[in-house]
C-alpha positions in Angstrom: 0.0 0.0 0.0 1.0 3.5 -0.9 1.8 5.6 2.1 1.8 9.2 2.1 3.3 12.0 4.4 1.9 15.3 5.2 3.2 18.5 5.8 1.8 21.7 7.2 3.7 25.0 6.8 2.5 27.7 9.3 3.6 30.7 7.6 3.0 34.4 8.1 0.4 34.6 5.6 -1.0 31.4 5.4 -1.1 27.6 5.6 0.3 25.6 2.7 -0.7 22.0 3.4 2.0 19.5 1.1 1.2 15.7 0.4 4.5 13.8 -0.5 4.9 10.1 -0.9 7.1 8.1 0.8 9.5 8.2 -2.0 9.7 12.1 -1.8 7.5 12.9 -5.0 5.5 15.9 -4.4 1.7 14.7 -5.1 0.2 18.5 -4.5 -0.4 21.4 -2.6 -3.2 23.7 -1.4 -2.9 27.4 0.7 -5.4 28.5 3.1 -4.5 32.3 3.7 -5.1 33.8 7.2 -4.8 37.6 8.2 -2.2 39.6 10.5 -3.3 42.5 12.7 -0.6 45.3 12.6 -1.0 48.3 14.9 0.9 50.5 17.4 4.2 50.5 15.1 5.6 47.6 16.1 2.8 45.3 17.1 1.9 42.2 15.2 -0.9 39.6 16.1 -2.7 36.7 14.4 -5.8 34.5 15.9 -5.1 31.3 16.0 -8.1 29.7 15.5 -7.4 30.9 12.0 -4.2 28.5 11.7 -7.0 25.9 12.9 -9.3 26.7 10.6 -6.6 26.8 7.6 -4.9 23.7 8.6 -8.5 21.7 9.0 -9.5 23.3 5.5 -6.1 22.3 3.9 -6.3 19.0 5.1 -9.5 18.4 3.4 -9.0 20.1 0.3 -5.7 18.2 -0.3 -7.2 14.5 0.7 -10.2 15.4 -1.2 -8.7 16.8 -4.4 -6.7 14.2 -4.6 -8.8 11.2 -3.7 -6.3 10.1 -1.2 -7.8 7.5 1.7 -6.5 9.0 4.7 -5.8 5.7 6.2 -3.1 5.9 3.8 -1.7 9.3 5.2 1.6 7.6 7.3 2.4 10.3 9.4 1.0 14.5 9.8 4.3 16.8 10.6 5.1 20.3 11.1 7.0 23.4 9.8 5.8 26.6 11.4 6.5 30.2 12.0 8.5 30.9 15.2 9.3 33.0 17.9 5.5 34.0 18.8 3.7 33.8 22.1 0.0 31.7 22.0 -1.2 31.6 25.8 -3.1 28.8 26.2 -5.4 27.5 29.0 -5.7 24.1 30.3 -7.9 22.5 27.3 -5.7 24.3 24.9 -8.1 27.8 24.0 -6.3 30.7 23.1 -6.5 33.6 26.2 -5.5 36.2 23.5 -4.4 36.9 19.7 -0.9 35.1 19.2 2.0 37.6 19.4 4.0 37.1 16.7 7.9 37.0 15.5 7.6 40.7 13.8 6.1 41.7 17.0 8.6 44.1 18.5 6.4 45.7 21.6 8.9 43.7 24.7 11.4 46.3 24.5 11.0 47.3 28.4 11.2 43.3 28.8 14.5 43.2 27.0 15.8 45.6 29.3 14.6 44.1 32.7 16.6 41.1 31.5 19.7 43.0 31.1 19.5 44.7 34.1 21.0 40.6 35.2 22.3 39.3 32.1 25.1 41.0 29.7 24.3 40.5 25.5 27.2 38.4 25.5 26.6 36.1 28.3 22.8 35.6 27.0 24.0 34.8 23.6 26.6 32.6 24.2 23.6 30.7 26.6 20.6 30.6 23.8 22.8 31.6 20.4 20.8 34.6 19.9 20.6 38.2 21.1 18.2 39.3 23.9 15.6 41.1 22.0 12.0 41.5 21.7 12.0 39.1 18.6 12.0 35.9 21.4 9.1 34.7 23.0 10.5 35.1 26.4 10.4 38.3 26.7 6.6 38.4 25.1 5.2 36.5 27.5 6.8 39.0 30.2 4.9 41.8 28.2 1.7 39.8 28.7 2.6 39.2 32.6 3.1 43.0 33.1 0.3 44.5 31.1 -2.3 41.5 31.3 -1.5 40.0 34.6 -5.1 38.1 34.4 -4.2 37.1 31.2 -0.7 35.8 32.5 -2.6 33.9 35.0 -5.0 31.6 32.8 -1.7 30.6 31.2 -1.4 26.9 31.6 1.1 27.0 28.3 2.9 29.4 25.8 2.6 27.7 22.9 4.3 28.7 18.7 2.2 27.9 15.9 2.6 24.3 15.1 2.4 23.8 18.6 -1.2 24.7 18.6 -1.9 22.6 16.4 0.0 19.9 17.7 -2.5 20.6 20.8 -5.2 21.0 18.8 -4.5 17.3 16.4 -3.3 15.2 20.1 -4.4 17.1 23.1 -0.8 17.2 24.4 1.5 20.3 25.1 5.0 20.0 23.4 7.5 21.9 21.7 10.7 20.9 19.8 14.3 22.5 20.4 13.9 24.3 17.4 11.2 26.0 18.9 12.0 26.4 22.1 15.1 28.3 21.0 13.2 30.6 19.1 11.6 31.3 22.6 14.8 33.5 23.7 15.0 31.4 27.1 16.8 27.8 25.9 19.9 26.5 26.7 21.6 25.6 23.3 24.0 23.3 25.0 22.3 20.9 27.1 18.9 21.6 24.7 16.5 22.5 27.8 15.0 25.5 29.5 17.6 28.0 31.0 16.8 27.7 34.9 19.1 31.2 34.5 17.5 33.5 32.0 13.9 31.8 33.3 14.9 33.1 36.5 16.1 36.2 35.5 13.1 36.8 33.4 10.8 36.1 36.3 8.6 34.0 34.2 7.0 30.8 35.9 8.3 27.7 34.1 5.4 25.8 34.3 4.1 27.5 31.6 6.2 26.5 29.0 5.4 23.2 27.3 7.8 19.9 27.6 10.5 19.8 25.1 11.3 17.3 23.2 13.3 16.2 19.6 11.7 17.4 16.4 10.9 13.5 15.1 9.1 13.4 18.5 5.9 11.9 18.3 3.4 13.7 20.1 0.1 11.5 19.8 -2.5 10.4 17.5 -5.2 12.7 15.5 -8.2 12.5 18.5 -11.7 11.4 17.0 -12.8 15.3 17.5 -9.8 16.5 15.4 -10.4 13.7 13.1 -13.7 15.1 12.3 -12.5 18.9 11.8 -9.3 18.1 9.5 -10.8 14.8 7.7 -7.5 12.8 8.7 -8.2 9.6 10.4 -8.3 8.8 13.8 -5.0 7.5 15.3 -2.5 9.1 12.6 0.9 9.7 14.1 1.9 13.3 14.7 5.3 14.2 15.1 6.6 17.8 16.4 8.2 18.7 13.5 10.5 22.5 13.7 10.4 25.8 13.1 10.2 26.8 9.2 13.6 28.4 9.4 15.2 24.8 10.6 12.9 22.5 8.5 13.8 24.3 5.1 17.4 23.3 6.3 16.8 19.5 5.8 14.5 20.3 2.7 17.5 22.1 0.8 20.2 19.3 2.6 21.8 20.7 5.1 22.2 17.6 7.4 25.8 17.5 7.6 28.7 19.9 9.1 29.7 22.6 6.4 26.0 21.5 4.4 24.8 25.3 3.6 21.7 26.9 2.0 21.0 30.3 1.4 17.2 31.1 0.7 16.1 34.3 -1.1 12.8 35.3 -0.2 11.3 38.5 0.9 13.8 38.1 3.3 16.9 35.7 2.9 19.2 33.8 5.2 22.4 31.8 5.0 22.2 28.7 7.0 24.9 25.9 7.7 25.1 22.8 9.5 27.7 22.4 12.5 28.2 19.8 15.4 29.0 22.8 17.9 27.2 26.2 18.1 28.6 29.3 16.5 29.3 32.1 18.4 30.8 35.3 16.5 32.6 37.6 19.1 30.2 40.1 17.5 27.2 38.2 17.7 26.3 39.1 14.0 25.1 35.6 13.5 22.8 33.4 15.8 22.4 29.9 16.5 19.6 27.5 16.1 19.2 23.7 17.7 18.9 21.8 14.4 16.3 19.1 13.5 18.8 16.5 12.4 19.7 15.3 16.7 23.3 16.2 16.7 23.6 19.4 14.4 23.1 22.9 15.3 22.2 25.6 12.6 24.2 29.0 12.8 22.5 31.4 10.8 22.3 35.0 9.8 18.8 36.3 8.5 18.7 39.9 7.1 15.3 41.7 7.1 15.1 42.7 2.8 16.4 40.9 -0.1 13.9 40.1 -2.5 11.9 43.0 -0.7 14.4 45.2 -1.9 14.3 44.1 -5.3 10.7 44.0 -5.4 10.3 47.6 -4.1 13.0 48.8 -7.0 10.3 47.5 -9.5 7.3 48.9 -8.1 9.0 52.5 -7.6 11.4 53.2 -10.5 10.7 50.0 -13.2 7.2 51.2 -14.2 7.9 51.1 -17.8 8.7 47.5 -17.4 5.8 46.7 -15.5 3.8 48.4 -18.5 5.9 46.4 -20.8 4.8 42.9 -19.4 1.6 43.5 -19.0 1.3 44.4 -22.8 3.5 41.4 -23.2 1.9 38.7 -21.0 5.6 38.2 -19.2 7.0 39.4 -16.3 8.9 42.7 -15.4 12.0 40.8 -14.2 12.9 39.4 -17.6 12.9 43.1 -18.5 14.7 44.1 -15.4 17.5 41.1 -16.1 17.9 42.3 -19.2 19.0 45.8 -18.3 21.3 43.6 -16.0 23.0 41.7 -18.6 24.3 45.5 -19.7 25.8 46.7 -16.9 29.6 45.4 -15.5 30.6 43.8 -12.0 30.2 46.5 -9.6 27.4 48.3 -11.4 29.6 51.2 -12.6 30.8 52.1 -9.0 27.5 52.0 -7.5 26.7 50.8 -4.1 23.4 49.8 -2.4 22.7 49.4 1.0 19.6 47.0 1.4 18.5 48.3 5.0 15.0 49.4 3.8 13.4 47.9 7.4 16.8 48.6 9.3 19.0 45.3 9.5 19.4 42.1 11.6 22.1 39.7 10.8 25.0 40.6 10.0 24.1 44.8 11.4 22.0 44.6 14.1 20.7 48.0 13.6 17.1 48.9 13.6 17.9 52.1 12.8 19.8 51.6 9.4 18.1 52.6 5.9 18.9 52.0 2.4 20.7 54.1 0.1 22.5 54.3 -3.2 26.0 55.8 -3.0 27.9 57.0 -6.0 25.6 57.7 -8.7 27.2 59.9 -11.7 25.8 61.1 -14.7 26.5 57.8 -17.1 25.0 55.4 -14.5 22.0 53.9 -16.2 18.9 52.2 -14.8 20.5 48.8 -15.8 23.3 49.7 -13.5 20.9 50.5 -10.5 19.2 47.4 -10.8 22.4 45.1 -10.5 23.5 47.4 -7.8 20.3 46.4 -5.6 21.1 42.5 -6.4 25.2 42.9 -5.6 24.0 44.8 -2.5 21.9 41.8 -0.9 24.1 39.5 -1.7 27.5 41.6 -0.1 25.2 41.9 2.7 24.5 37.7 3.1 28.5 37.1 2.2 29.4 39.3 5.5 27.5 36.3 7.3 28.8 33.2 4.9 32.5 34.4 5.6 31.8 34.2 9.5 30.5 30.3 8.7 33.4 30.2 7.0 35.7 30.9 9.8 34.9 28.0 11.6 33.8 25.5 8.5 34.5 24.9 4.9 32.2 25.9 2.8 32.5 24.8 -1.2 29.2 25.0 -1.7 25.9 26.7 -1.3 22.6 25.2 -2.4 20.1 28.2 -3.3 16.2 28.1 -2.6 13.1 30.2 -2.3 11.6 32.9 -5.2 14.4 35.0 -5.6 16.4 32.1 -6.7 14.8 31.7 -10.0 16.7 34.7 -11.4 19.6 33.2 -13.3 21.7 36.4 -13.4 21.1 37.0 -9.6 22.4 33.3 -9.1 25.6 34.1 -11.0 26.0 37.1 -8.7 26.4 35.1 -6.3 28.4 32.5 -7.2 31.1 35.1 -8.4 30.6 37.1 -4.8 30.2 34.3 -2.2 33.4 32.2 -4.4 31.6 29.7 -4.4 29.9 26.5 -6.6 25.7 27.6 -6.1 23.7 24.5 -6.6 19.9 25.3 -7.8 17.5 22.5 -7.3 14.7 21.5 -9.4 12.0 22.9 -6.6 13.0 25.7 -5.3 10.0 26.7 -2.8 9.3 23.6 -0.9 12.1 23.1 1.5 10.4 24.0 4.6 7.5 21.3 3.6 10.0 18.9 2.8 12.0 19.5 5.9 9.0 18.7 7.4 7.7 15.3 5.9 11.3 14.0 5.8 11.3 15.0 9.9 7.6 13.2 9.7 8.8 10.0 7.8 11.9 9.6 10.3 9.4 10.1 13.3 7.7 7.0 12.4 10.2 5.0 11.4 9.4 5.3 7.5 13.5 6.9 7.1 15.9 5.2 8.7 17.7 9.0 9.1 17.5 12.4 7.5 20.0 11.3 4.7 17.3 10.1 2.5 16.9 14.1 1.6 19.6 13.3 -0.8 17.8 11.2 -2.7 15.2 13.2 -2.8 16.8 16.9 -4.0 17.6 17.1 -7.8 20.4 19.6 -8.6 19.2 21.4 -12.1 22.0 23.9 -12.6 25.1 24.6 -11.3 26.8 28.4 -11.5 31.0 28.4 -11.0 32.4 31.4 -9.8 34.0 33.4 -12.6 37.5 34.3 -11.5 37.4 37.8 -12.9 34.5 38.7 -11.3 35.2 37.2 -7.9 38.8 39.4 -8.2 36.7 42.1 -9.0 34.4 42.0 -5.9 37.1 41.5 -3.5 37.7 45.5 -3.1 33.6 46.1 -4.0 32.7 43.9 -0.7 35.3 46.2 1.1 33.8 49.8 -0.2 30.1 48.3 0.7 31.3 48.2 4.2 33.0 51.0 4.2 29.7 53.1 2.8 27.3 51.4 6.3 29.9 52.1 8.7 30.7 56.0 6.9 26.4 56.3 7.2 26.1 54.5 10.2 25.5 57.8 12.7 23.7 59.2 9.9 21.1 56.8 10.1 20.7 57.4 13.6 20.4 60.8 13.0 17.9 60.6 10.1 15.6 58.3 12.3 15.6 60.7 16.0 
């Protein structure tokens, strides 16, 4: 009998629900999109009873679509957004709106921890920063300002944890997860008795943790009924999306690195020890794969960056495409085709929504330096791609001081441009590997995780037989001798701006 493995991705925007068979084929897909309440600046909120309502809709949708018996469905796993807050009572109903990962209200939390703990001593304990990102210091938000709220919390829960609940009746979370809540010890992989303390949050309230192949439970008969799975289907933990997408583009072994252009984009790697950067420009994650940690450096806009230079100053391409039926990129990559390494001696500074990794400055902003009179709109286009990608090599040459790195697999939407592939190849100096499905990693992270849960893999090295390389770009050794001093006057421009930036924002 055919068995079948599905995936759930908790995403910002939505729920993408992914049905693979047991031999990694990808049988289909269906969204179900769910809202995000933004308000006072830098709050972000989601119900989740609308994850509930997309994961039960998905579910049915993609066994129905399909015809698929869900007797035959082997095993349901996870990939979900992280560092959010969901309090939770006793049978599992939400208190209040899940705070979010863009959420950035705990700022006064941040600081009552620091009044204990320095940056350095909490990084080199959790592999992150203390910020308001974490969940720790959201759930002291809700304890300060919604002390009855605090009090109902049996659990603080992330988004595939919820649904975990939801699907088994059980509270868990995996050490991807629970990093992601700001209060783990990367180490030993459990709670920090220290930063819990110094955070003054009652540990009770934070689920079990356990490994990401973890099963949690069995689909109950009332969850059964909602989603259309049946009754008794394994459910294992499964990670955050940032860690599953690691084993969906293969990076399950030391020096194994990904980079992933989205909206935003990350470099990722594989390691058997934590990373820890005497700057703290990169973080840390507890990987999936038991064993491996996942050092990483996320920055905030990359195919944002590009996307906002077509919507503001490539109108005539836009207008172009539509007439055409095509899309503005191949008009934009065009225009990039004409212009040199190094953009005719412009520079762009992709800080749009200030920076994370490898900056850390909130209050950073973007900004083309040296335009002159023959620069041409071709030249400010490459400049925007050569500027994300400087900006993710700063993080790949920290990796890089602790691992060898010869190669970089490439995922997510941004890596469909071939000329923006090639720009990195000849920037990071290194072989980039494009795989024949480029936006399914976290799902496949995911239902590989699932199928080694219950004992359908034997370990996550059957990825490798399950990712198909398409393309390969070399570095060109001009152009990588070219960018050497290029990567050098890009650093050059932040730092020269940095105090400006300050400025400009107070």
């Amino acid at each position: 009998m055919k068995k079948y493995i599905l995936a759930h991705d908790l995403g910002t925007s939505g729920n993408k629900a992914t049905l693979f068979s047991e031999n990694g084929e990808l049988i289909g897909s269906y969204v179900s999109s769910y809202s995000t309440d933004y308000f006072n600046g830098t709050w972000a909120e989601q119900d989740a009873e609308d994850w509930w309502k997309a994961v039960c809709i998905t579910s049915k949708k993609l066994t129905e679509s399909l015809n698929i018996n869900p007797l035959d469905i082997a095993v349901v796993s996870f990939s979900g957004q992280m560092m959010g807050c969901l309090c939770v009572d006793k049978s599992g109903n939400p208190l209040r709106k899940a705070i979010i990962w863009a959420d950035q209200r705990a700022q006064e939390q941040v600081a009552q921890i620091e009044q204990h703990i320095t940056q350095k001593d909490f990084y080199h304990i959790v592999g992150h920063r203390n910020t308001a990102s974490y969940g720790i210091q959201k759930l002291m938000w809700v304890r300060d300002h919604e002390p009855e709220i605090y009090e109902q919390t049996y659990k603080t829960l992330n988004a595939k944890d919820f649904i975990v609940s939801r699907l088994t009746g059980k509270f868990y979370t995996d050490y991807s997860d629970g990093n992601g809540n700001g209060c783990f010890d990367l180490i030993n992989l459990k709670w920090s008795d220290e930063i819990i303390e110094y955070a003054g949050i009652d540990p009770e309230k934070l689920p079990e943790l356990r490994p990401s192949t973890f099963v949690a439970g069995g689909v109950t008969k009332k969850a059964a009924e909602a989603t259309g799975l049946a009754e008794g289907t394994p459910v294992v933990l499964g990670g955050g999306d940032g860690v599953t997408a690691s084993v969906g583009a293969g990076s399950i072994s030391s020096g194994k690195t990904y980079c992933c252009l989205g909206t935003s984009a990350w470099i990722t790697t594989a390691s058997e020890k934590p990373i820890f950067d005497e700057e703290m420009r990169t973080v840390t994650w507890a990987h999936v794969v038991p064993g491996l940690y996942a050092p990483n450096g996320t920055m905030q806009t990359a195919g944002g960056a590009y996307n906002w230079l077509k919507n503001t100053i490539c109108q005539y391409e836009i207008h172009q495409a539509e007439l055409n039926g095509t899309s503005p990129y191949d008009y934009m990559n065009a225009q990039i085709e004409q212009s040199p390494v190094g953009s005719n001696g412009i520079i762009f500074l992709p800080y749009l929504l200030g920076e994370r990794a490898p900056r850390w400055d909130a209050m950073a902003k973007g900004a083309f330096i040296g335009l002159k009179p023959e620069n041409t709109k071709g030249d400010m286009i490459r400049s925007v791609l050569e500027g994300v990608t400087m900006n993710l090599s700063i993080v790949l040459d920290i990796l890089r001081t602790q691992l060898d790195i010869n190669e970089l697999m490439v995922i997510g939407g941004g890596a469909k441009g071939n000329h923006w592939r090639q720009i990195m190849a000849d920037i990071y100096d290194t072989k980039v590997l494009v795989p024949h499905v480029l936006e399914e990693a976290g799902s496949m992270g995911a239902a590989v995780t699932g199928g080694v849960g219950v004992g359908l893999y034997k370990d996550f090295n059957v990825i490798n037989q399950f990712i198909e390389v398409n393309s390969v770009h070399t570095p060109n050794s001009d152009a990588v001798l070219a960018y050497q001093p290029i990567k050098e006057i890009f650093d050059d421009c932040y730092y020269a701006l940095k105090d400006v930036f300050s400025k400009m924002t107070k």
